[in-house]
Backbone as a printed PyTorch tensor [residue, N CA C, xyz], in Angstrom:
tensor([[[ 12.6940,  18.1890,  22.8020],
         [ 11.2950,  18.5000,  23.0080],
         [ 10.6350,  18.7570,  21.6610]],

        [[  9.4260,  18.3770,  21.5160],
         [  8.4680,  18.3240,  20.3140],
         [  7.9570,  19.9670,  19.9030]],

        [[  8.2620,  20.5360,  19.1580],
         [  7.6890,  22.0290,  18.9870],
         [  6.5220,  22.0850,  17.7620]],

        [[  5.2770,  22.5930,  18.1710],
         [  4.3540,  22.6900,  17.4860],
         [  4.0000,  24.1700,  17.0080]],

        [[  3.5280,  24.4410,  15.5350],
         [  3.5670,  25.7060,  15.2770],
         [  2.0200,  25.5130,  14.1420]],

        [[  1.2430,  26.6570,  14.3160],
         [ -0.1850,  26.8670,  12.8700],
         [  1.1470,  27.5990,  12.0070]],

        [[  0.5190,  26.8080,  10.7360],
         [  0.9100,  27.9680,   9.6220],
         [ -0.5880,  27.6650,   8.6380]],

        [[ -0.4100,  29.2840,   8.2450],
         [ -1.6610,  29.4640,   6.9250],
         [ -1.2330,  28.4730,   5.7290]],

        [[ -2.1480,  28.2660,   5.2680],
         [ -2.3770,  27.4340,   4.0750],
         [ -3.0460,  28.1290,   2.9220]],

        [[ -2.4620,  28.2450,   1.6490],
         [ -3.6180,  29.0610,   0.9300],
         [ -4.6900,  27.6180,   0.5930]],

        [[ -5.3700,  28.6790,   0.2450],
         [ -6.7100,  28.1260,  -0.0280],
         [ -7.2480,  28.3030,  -1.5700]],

        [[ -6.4190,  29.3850,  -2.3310],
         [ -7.0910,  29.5380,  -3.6090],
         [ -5.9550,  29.9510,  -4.4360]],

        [[ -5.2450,  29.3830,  -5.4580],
         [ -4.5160,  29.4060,  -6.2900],
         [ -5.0250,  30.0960,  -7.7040]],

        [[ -4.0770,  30.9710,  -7.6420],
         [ -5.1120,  31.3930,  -9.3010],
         [ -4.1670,  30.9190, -10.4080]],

        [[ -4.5470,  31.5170, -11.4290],
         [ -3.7140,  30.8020, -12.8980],
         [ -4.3260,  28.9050, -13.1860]],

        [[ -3.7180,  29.2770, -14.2540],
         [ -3.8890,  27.4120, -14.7240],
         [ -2.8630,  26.8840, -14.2820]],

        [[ -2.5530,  25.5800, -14.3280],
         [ -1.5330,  24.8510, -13.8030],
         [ -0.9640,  24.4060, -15.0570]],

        [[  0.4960,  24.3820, -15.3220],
         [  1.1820,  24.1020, -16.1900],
         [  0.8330,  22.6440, -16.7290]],

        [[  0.9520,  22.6530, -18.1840],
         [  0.5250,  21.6950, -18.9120],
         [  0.9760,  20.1680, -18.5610]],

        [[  2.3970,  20.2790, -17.8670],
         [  3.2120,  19.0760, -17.5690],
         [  3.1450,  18.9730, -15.8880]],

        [[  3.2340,  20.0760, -15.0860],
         [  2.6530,  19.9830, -13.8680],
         [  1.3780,  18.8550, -13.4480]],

        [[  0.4970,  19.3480, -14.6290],
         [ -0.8120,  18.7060, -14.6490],
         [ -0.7390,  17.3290, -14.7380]],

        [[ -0.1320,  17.0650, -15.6790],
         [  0.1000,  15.9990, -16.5340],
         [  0.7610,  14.6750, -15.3960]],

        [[  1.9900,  15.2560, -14.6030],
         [  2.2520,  14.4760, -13.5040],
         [  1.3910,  14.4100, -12.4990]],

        [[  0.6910,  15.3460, -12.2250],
         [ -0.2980,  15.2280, -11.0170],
         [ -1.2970,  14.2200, -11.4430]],

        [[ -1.5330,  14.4360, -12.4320],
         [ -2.8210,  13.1450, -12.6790],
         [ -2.4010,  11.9670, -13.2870]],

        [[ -1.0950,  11.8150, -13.0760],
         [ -0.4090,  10.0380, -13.2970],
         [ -0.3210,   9.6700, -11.9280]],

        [[ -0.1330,  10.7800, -10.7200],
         [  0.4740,  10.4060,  -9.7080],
         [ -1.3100,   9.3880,  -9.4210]],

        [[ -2.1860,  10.7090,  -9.3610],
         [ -3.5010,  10.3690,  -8.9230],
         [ -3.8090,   9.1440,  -9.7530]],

        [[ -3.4760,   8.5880, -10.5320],
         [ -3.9680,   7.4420, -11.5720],
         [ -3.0160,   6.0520, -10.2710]],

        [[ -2.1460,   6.5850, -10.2280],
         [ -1.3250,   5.4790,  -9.2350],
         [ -1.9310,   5.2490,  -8.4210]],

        [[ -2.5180,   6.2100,  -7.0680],
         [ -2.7020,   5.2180,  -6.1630],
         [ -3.6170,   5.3860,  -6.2190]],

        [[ -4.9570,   5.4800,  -7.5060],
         [ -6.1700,   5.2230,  -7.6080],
         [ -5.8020,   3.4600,  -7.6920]],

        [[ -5.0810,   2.6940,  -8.4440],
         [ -5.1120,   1.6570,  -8.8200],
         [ -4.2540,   0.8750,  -7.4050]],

        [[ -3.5010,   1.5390,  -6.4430],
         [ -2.6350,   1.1850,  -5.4880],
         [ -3.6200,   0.6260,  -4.3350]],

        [[ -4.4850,   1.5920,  -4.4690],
         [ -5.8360,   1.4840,  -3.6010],
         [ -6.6070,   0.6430,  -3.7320]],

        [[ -7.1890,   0.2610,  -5.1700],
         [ -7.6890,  -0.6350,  -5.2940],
         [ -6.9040,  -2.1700,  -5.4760]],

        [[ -5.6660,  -2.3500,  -5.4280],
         [ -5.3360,  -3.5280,  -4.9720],
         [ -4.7540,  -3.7060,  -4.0670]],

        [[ -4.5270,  -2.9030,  -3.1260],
         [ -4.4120,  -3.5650,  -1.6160],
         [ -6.2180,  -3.7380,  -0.8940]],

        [[ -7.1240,  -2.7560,  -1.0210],
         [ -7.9320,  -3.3910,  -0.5390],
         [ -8.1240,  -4.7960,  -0.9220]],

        [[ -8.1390,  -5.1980,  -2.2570],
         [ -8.1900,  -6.2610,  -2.7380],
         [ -7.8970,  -7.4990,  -2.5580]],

        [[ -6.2890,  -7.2360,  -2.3280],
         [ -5.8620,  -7.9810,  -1.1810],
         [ -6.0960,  -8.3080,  -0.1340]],

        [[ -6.1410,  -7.3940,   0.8090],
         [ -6.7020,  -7.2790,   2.0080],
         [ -8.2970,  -7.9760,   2.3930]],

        [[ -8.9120,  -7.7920,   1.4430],
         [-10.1320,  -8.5870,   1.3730],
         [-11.3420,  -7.6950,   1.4710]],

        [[-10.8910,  -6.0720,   1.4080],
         [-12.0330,  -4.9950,   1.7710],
         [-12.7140,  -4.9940,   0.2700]],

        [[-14.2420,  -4.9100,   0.9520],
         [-15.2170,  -3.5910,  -0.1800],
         [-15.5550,  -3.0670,   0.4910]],

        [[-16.5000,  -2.4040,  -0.8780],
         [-17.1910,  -1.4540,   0.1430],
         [-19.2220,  -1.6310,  -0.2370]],

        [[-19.4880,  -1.0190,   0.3960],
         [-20.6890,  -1.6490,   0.6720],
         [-22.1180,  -0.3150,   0.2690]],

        [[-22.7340,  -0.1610,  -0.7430],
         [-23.6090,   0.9240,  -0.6490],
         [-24.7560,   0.9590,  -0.3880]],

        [[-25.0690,   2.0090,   1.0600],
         [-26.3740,   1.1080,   1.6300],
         [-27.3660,   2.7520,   1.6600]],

        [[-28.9370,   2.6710,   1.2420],
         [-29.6040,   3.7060,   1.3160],
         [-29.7800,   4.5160,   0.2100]],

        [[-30.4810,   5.6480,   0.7450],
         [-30.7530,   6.2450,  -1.0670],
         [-29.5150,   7.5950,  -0.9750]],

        [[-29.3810,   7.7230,   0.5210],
         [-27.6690,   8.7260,   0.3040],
         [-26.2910,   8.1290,  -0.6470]],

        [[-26.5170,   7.1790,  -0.3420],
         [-25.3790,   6.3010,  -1.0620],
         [-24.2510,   6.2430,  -0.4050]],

        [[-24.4090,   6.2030,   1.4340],
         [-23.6290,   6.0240,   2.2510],
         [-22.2900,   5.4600,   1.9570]],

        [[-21.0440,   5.1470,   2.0730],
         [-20.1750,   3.8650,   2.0170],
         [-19.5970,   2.8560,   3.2120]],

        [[-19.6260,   2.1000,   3.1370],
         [-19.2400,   1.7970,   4.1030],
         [-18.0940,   0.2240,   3.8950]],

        [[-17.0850,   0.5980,   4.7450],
         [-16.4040,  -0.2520,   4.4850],
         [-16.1830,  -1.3770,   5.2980]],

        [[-16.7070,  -3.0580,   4.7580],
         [-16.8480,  -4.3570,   5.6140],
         [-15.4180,  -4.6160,   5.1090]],

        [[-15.7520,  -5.8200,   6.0310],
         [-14.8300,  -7.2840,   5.1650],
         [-15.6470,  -8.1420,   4.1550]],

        [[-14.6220,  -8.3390,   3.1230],
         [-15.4330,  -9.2320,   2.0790],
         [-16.0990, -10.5930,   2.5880]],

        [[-17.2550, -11.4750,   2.4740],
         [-16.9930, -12.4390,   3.2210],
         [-16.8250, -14.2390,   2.0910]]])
């Protein structure tokens, strides 16, 4: 049987984040910034900006 449970999450971390901590976190984020942009790519998605909100919206390329 499937057991479901809440747990708290913090929400506010104090201190700085270690210099190399950092350092991997924002290679990871550099990855599938670029992972992202070539499978949509593939895939054939953009995205589309429509209005003065600057809505997004995502078509198929055509």
């Amino acid at each position: 049987m499937l057991s479901m449970s809440w747990h708290r999450m913090r929400r506010y971390v104090e201190g700085k984040p270690k210099p190399i901590e950092y350092k991997d976190k924002q290679a990871q984020l550099e990855y599938f910034k670029r992972l992202e942009y070539t499978v949509k790519r593939f895939l054939g998605l953009s995205y589309l900006w429509t209005g003065s909100i600057g809505v997004k919206l995502q078509v198929w390329a055509t």
